[in-house]
N, C-alpha and C positions, 0 to 999 in steps of 0.2 A: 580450616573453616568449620569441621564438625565443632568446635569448641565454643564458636562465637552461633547466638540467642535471636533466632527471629525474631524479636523484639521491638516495635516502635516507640518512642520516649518524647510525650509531647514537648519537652523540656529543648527536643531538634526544632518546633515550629518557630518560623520568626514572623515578624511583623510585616504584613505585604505593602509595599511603598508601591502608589497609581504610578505609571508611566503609560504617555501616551503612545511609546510602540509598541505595545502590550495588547493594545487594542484592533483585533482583529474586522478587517474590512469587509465583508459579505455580499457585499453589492456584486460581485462577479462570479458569484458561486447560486445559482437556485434552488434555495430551499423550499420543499413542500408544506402541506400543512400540516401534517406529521413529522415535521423536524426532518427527513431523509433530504439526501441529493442523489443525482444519479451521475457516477462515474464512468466513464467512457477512456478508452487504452489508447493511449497518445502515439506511441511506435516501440517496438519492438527490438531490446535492447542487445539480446544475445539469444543462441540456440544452443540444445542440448538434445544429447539422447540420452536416456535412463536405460540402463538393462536391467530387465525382471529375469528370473527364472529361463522364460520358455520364449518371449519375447523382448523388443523393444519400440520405446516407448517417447514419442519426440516431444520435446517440450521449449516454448519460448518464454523467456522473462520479455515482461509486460509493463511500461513505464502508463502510471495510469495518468487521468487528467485531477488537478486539485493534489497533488504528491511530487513530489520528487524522487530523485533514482532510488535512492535510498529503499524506500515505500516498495517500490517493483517486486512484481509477483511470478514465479513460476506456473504455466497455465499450461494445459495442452494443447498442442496445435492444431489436431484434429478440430476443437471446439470452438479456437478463434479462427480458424480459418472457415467454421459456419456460420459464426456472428459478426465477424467484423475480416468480413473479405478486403476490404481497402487498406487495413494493413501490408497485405503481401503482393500487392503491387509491384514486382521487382523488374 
């Protein structure tokens, strides 16, 4: 791969053809008036522990709301379990 040219070549654009599932619904997502929404952590998909150096360090993947698993984020649990206590409900 060092051989091949970070390069883009408008000559790759094609012509965009409308389709109407293309067309994103927003009616269920609330957007501000500064274009933001605010995302909220649906459940909690796995755990881990991290080991640092001298400690460790517990962390949960976090399936948020508006994403899929995919999307899910490593977060630490100390922090969701101050913000979003109704996760760990167990």
């Amino acid at each position: 791969m060092s051989g091949v040219h970070n390069v883009f070549h408008v000559s790759l654009l094609r012509k965009y053809v409308p389709d109407a599932s293309h067309v994103i619904d927003f009616s269920y997502i609330k957007v501000n008036a500064d274009a933001t929404f605010v995302v909220e952590p649906v459940r909690i998909l796995d755990r881990s522990t991290k080991r640092l150096r001298r400690k460790e360090v517990d962390l949960v993947k976090v399936c948020w709301s508006h994403h899929d698993e995919g999307d899910a984020s490593w977060e630490l649990e100390s922090v969701m379990r101050a913000e979003y206590p109704k996760l760990f409900l167990d």
